[in-house]
NULO-167326 format. One record per residue (C-alpha): residue number from 1; x negated, y, z. Coordinates in Angstrom, 3 decimals. Example, Ala and Ser with C-alpha at 12.3 -4.5 7.8 and 13.67 -1.06 7.14 Angstrom:
2
+-----+----------+----------+----------+
|   k |       xx |       yy |       zz |
+-----+----------+----------+----------+
|   1 |  -12.300 |   -4.500 |    7.800 |
|   2 |  -13.670 |   -1.060 |    7.140 |
+-----+----------+----------+----------+
//
This chain:
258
+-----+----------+----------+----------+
|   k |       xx |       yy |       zz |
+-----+----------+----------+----------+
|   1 |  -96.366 |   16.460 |  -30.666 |
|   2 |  -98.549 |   13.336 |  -29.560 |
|   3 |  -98.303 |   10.633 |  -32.071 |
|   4 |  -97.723 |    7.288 |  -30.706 |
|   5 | -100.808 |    4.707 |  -30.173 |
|   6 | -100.771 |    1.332 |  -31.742 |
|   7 | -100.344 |    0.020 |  -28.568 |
|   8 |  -97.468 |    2.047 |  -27.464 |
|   9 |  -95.542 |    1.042 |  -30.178 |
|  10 |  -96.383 |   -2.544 |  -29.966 |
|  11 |  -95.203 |   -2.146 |  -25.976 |
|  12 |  -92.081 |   -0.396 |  -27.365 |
|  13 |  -91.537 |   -2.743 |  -30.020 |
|  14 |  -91.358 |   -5.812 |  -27.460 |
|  15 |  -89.029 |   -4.136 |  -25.063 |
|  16 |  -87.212 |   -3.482 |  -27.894 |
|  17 |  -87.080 |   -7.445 |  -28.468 |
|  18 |  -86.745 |   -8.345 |  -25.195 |
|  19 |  -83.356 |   -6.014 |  -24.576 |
|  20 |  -82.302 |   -8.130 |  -28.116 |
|  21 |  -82.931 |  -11.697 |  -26.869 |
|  22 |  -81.345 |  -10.686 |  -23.412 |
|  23 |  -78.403 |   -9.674 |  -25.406 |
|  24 |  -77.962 |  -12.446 |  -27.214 |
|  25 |  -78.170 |  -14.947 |  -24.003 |
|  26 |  -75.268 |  -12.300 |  -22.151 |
|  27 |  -73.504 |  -12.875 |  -25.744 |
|  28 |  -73.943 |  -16.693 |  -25.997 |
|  29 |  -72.455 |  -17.247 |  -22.026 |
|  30 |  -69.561 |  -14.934 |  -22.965 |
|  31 |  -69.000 |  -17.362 |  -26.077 |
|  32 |  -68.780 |  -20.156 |  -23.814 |
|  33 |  -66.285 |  -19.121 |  -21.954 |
|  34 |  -66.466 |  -20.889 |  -18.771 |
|  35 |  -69.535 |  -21.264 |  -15.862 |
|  36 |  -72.192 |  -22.992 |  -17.541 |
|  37 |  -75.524 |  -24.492 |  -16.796 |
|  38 |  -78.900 |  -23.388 |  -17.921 |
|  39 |  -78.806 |  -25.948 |  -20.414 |
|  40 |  -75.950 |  -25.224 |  -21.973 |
|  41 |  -76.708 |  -21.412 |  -22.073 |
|  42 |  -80.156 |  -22.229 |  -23.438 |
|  43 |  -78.914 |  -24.423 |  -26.367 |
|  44 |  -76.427 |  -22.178 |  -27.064 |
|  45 |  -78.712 |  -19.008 |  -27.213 |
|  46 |  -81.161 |  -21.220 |  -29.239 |
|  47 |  -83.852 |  -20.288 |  -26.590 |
|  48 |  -86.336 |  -22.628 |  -24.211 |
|  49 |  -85.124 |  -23.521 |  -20.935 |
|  50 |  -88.037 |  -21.775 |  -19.267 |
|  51 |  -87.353 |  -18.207 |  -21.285 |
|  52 |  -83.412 |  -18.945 |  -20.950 |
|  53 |  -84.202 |  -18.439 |  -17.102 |
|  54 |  -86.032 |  -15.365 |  -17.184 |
|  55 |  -84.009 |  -13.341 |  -18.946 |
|  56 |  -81.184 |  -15.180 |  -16.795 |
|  57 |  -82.639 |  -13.670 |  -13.329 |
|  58 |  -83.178 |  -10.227 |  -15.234 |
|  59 |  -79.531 |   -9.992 |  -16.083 |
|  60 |  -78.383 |  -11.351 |  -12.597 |
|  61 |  -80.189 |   -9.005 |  -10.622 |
|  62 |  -78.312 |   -6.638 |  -13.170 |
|  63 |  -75.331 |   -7.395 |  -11.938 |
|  64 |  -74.803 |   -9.025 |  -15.693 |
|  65 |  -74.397 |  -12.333 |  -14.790 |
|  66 |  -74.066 |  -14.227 |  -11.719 |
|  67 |  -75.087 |  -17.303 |  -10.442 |
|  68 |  -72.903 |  -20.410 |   -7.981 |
|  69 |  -74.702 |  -21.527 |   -5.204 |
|  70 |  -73.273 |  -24.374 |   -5.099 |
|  71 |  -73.637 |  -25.389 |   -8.564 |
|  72 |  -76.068 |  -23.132 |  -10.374 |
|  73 |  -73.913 |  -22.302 |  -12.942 |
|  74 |  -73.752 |  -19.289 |  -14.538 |
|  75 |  -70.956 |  -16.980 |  -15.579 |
|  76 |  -70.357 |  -13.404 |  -16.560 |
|  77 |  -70.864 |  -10.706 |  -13.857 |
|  78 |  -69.536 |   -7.547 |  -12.022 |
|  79 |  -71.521 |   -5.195 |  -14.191 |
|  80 |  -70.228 |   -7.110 |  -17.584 |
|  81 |  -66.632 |   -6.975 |  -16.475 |
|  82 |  -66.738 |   -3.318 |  -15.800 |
|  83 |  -68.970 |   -3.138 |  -19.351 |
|  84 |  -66.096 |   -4.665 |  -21.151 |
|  85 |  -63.186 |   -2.908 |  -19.172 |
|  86 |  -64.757 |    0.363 |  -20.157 |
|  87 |  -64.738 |   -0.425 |  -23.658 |
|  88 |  -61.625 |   -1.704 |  -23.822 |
|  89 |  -60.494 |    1.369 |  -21.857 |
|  90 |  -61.770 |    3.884 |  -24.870 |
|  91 |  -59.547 |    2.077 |  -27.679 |
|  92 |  -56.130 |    4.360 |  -28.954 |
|  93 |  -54.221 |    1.427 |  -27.656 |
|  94 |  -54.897 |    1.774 |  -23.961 |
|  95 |  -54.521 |    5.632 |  -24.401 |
|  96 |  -51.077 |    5.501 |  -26.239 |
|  97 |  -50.224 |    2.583 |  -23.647 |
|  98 |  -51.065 |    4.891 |  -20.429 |
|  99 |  -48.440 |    8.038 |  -21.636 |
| 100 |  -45.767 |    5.771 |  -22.459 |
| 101 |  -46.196 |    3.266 |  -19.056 |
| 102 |  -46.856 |    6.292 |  -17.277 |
| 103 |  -43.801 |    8.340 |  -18.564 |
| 104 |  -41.530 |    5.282 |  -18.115 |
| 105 |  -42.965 |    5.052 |  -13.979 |
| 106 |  -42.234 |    8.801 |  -13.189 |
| 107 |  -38.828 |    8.085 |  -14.643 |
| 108 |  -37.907 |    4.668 |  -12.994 |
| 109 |  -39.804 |    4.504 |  -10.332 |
| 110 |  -40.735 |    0.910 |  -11.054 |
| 111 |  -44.585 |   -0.765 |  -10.905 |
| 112 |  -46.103 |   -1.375 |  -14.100 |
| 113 |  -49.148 |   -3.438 |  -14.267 |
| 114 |  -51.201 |   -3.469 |  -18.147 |
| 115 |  -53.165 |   -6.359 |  -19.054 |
| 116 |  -55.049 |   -7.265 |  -22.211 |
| 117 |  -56.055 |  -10.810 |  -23.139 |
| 118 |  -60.163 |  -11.326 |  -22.230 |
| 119 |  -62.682 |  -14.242 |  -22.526 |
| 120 |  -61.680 |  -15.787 |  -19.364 |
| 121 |  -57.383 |  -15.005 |  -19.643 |
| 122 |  -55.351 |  -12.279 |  -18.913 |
| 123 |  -57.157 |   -9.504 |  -17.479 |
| 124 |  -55.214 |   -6.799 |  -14.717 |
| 125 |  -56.826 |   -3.400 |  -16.815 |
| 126 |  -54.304 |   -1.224 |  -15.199 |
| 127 |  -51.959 |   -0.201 |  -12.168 |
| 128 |  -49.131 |    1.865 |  -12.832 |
| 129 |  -47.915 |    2.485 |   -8.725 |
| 130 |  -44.053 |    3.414 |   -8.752 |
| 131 |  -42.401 |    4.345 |   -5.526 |
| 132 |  -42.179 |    2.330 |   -3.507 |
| 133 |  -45.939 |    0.902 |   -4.777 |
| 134 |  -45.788 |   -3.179 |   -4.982 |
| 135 |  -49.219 |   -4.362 |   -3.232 |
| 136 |  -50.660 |   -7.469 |   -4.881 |
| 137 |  -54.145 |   -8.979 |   -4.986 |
| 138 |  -54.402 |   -9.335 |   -8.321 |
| 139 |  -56.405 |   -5.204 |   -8.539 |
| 140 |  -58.035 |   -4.248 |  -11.956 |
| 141 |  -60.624 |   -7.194 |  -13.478 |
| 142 |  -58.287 |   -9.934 |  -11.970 |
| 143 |  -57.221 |  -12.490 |  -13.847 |
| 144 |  -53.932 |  -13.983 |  -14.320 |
| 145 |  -52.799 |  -17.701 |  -14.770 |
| 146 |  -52.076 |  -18.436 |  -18.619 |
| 147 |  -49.097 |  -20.575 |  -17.526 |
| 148 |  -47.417 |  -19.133 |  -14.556 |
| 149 |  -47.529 |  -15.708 |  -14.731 |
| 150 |  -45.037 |  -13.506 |  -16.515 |
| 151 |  -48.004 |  -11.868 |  -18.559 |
| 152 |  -49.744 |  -14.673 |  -19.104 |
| 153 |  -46.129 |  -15.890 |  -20.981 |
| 154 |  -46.897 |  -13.296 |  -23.330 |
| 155 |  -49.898 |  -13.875 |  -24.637 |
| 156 |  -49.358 |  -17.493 |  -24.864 |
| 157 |  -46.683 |  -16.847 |  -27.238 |
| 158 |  -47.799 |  -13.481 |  -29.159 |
| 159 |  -51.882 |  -14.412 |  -29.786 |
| 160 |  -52.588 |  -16.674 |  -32.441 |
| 161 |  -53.586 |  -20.126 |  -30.762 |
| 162 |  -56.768 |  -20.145 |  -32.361 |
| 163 |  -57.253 |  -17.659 |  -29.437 |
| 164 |  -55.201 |  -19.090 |  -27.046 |
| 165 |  -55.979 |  -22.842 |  -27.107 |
| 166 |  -59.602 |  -22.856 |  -25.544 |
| 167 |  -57.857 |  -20.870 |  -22.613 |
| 168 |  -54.594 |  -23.490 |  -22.356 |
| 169 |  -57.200 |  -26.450 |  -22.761 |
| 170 |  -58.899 |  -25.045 |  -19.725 |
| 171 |  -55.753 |  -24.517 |  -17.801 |
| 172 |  -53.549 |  -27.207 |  -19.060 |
| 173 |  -54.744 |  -30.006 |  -17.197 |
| 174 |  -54.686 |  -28.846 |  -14.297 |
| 175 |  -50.902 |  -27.728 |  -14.285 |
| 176 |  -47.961 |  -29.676 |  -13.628 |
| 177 |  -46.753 |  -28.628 |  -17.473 |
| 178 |  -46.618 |  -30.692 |  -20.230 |
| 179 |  -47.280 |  -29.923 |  -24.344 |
| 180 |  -43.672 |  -29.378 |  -24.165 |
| 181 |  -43.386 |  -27.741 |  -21.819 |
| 182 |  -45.619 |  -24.927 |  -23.330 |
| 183 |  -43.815 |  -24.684 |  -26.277 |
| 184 |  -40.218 |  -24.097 |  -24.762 |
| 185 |  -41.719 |  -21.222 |  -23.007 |
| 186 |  -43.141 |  -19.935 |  -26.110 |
| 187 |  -39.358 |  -20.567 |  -27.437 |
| 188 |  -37.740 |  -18.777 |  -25.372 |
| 189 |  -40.274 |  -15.937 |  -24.892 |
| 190 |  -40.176 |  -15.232 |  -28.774 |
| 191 |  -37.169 |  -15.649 |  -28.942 |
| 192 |  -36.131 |  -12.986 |  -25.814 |
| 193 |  -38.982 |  -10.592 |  -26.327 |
| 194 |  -39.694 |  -10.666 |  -22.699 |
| 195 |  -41.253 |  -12.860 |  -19.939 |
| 196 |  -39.984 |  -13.142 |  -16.665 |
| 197 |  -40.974 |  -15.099 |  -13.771 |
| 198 |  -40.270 |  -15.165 |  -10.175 |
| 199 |  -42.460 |  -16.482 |   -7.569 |
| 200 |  -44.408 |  -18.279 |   -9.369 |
| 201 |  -47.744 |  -16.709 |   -8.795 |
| 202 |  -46.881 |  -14.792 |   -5.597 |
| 203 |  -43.764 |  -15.743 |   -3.294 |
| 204 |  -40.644 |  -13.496 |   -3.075 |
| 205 |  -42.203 |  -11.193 |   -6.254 |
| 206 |  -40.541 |  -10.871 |   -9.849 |
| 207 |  -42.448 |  -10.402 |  -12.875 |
| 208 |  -40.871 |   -9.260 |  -16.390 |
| 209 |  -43.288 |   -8.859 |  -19.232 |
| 210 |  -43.378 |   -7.004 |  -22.734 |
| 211 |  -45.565 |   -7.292 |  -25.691 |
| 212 |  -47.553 |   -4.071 |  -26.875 |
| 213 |  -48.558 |   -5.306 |  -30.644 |
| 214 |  -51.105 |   -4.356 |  -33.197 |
| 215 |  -51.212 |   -3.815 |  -36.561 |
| 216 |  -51.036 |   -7.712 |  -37.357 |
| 217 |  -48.443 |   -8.515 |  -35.060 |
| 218 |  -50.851 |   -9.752 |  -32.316 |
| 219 |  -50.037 |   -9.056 |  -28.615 |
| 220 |  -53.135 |   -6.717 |  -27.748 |
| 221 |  -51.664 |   -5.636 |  -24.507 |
| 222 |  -48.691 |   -6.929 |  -21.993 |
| 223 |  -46.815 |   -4.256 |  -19.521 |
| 224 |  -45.275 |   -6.276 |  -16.683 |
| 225 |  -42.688 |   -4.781 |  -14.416 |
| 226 |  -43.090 |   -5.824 |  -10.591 |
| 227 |  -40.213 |   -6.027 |   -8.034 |
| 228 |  -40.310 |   -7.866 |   -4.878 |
| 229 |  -37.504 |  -10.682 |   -5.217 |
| 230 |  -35.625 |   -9.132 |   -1.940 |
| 231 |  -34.611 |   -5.485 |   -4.333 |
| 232 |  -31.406 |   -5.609 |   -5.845 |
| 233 |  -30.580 |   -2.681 |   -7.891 |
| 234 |  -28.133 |   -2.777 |  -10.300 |
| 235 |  -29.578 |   -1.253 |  -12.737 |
| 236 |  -32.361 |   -3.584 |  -13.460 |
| 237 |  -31.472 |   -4.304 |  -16.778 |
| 238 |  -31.431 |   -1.245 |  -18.399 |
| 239 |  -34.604 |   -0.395 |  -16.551 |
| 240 |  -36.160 |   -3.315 |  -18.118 |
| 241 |  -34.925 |   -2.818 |  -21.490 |
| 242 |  -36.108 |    1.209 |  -20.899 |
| 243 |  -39.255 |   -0.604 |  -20.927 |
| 244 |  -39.095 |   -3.067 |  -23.555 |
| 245 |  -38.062 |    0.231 |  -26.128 |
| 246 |  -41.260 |    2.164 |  -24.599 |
| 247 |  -43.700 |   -1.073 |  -25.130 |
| 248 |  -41.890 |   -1.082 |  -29.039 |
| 249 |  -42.304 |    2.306 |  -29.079 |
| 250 |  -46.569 |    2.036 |  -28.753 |
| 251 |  -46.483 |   -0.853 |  -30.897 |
| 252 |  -44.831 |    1.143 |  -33.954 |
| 253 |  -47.637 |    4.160 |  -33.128 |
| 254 |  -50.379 |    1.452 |  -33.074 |
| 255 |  -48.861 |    0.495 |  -36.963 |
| 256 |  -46.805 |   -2.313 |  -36.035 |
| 257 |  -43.318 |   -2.859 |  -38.012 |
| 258 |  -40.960 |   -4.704 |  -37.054 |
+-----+----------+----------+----------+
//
């Protein structure tokens, strides 16, 4: 076996450093949580402007990040959305989620769409297609509106705000809800165990969401059943409710007690 020269492992040693340092820039955009500018990402990566842009055009032509025209801002990427929806895809949660969602569809019939709470809101990881299948645009890596949408209702009222707040801040303003507003839908969410919406994010479409908890208590996952407002079964209720004990019933295996 060749040993290696000095100045192979000095090479190896600063690609070593430079797959660190790009790391740490992909790591300090994701912390921002929001399109930001080269400055921003520089000071908050603790790099120069100058190096903050080279190892910003390696990652973009990665697919890691990805640049606005219009703007120049920067935000998180294709390939770093399908990074983090693959790892998020390997936890126990998502694969104790997937029988009991998937057990509950073949039974029902009904749509069930999975989400779990990322850096920029709730994030579509999953489509459950019942029969007949509900079409939206909102496919896998979309996300959903904090305050509108049934899943969004969810987290807002089952993640610590420590979490949540950053998100509402960003959202909040540009709503037509007030502070109070917020909390009565917390209220009442808490307080049912379920959100439900109708129309409110797409016409003529109903929404009811249900927490999937953690250990802690913490909503790690929210299974929303999808109807178009037009289907009138009467059994709707104990459908939902079927799904409600099946979301409980992945909580307790994840080690949550009531």
């Amino acid at each position: 076996m060749t040993e290696e020269t000095e100045g192979e492992t000095e090479k190896r040693r600063r690609g070593i450093q430079s797959v660190e340092i790009g790391l740490s820039v992909l790591e300090a955009l994701a912390a921002l949580g929001e399109a930001s500018t080269l400055g921003a990402i520089a000071q908050a990566s603790g790099l120069s402007g100058p190096q903050t842009h080279r190892y910003l055009a390696s990652l973009t032509a990665a697919g890691m990040t990805q640049q606005d025209r219009t703007n120049g801002r920067y935000d998180l990427g294709p390939a770093a959305l399908k990074l983090g929806l693959s790892a998020l895809a390997r936890t126990d949660a998502f694969r104790v989620a997937d029988t009991a969602i998937e057990a509950f569809v073949r039974e029902t019939g009904r749509t069930v769409q999975v989400a779990a709470l990322g850096p920029q809101g709730p994030t579509v990881v999953r489509w459950h297609m019942g029969t007949p299948a509900v079409m939206t645009s909102f496919g896998v890596g979309a996300v959903l509106p904090l305050l509108y949408s049934a899943t969004g209702h969810i987290f807002l009222s089952f993640v610590p705000e420590v979490e949540i707040d950053p998100l509402l801040a960003r959202e909040l303003p540009d709503s037509e809800m007030s502070l109070a507003d917020v909390e009565a839908i917390k209220q009442r969410v808490r307080a049912e165990g379920r959100a439900c919406v109708e129309g409110t994010v797409i016409p003529g479409l109903r929404a009811a969401a249900f927490p999937i908890f953690d250990l802690q208590g913490r909503a790690i996952l929210s299974a929303t059943a999808l109807v178009p407002g037009a289907y009138k079964a009467d059994d709707s209720g104990v459908v939902l409710d079927r799904l409600a004990a099946a979301c409980r019933d992945v909580s307790e295996k994840l080690g949550w007690s009531r």
